[in-house]
C-alpha positions in Angstrom: 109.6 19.4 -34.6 107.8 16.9 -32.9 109.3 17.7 -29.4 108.4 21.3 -30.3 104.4 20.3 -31.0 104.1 18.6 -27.9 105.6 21.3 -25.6 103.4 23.8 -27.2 100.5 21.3 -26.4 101.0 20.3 -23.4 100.5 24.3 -22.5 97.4 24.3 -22.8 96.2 20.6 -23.1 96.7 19.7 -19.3 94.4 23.0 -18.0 92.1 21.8 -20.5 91.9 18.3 -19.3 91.6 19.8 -15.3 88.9 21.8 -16.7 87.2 18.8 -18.3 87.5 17.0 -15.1 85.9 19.7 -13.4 82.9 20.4 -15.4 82.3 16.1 -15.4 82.9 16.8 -11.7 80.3 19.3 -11.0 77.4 18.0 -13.4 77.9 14.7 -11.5 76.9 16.2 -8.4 74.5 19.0 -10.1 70.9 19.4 -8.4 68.5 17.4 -10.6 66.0 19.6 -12.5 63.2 21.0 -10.7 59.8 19.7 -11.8 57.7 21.4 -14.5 55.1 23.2 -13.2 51.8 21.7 -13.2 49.8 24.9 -14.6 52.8 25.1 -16.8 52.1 21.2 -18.2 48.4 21.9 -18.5 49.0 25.0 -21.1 51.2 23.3 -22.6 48.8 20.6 -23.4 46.2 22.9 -24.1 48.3 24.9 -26.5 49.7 21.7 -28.3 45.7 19.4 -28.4 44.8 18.5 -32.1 41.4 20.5 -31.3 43.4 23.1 -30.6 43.1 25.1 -34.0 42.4 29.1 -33.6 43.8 31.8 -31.7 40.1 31.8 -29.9 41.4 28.5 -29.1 44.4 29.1 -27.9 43.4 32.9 -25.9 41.1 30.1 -24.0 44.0 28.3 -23.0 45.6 31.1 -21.6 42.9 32.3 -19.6 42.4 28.6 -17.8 46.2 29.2 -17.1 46.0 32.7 -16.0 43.4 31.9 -13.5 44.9 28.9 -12.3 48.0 30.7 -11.9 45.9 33.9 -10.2 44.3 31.6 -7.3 47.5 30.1 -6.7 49.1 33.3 -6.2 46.5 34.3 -3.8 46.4 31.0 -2.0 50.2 31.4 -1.9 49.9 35.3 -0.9 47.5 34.3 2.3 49.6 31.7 3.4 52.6 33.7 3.9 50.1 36.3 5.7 49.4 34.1 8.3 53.1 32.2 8.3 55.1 35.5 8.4 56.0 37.7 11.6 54.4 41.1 11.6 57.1 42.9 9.7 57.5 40.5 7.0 54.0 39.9 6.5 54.0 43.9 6.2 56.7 44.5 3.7 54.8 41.2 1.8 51.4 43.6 2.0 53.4 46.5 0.9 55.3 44.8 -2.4 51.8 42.9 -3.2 50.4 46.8 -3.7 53.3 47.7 -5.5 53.1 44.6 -7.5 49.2 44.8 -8.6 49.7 48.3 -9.4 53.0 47.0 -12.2 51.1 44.6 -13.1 48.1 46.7 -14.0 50.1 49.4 -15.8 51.9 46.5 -17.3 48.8 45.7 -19.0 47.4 48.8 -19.7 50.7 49.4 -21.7 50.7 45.8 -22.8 47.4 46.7 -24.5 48.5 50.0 -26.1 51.3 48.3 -27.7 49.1 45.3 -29.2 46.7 47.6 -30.0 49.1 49.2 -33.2 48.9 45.6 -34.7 46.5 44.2 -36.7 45.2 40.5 -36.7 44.0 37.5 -34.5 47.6 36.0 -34.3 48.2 39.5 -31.6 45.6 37.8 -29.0 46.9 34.7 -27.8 50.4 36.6 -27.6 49.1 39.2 -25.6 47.1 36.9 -23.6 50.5 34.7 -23.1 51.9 38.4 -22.2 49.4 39.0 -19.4 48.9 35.5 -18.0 53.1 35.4 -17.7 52.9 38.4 -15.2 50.7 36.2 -12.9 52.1 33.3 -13.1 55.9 34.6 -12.1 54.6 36.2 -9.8 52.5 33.5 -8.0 55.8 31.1 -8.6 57.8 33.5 -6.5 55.2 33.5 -3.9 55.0 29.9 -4.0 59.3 30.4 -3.4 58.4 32.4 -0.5 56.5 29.3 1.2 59.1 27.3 0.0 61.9 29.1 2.3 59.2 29.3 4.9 59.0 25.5 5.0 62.6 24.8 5.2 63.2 24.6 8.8 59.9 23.3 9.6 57.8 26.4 10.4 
């Protein structure tokens, strides 16, 4: 019976060991984690202050991040303007339009929807709503620079 057991087991035991070896393998050698954002850190603190107490409070919070996150995606958005080629830097003009106008009706439907709830605790999560589009956005234009930077240019 014993014999039996450990055929049976060994089956499946020495993929599972190969696979264990593997996984150890490749977290070894894993990129280390990208740092948080500093906008990111900022709300964060903001949201989690002592003084930090009402959803006036925390809507405040998101607006600081929101525009923080807003001038970076224009600093971001001006710098690939004048980094690009002309095609690029086209396409780039032709997805920011498309983008603002999302992001716009985004909001407009964003609003509708918060607008069938009732009570303070719906502002800061619509704010948090808002502010999110911006800041992905301005973090993929910041990835845009990033590539642009890679060889130099």
């Amino acid at each position: 019976m014993i014999t039996t057991l450990l055929h049976k087991t060994s089956r499946w035991l020495a993929p599972l060991v190969l696979i264990s070896g593997m996984c150890a393998a490749a977290s070894a050698f894993a990129a280390p984690a990208e740092p948080r954002d500093k906008t990111s850190e900022a709300l964060d603190a903001c949201l989690n202050n002592p003084k930090t107490v009402s959803t006036a409070d925390m809507s405040e919070c998101y607006s600081v991040a929101y525009k923080a996150f807003d001038r970076r995606l224009n600093v971001a958005y001006q710098s690939l303007l004048k980094t690009l080629p002309t095609v690029p830097a086209q396409k780039l003009k032709a997805s920011q339009r498309s983008w603002l106008t999302f992001r716009d009706t985004e909001l407009s439907t964003q609003s509708a929807i918060f607008a069938t709830r009732q009570g303070t605790m719906y502002v800061p999560i619509q704010e948090e709503e808002g502010m999110s589009l911006t800041r992905d956005r301005a973090l993929r234009l910041e990835s845009y620079l990033g590539v642009m930077s890679v060889d130099g240019h």
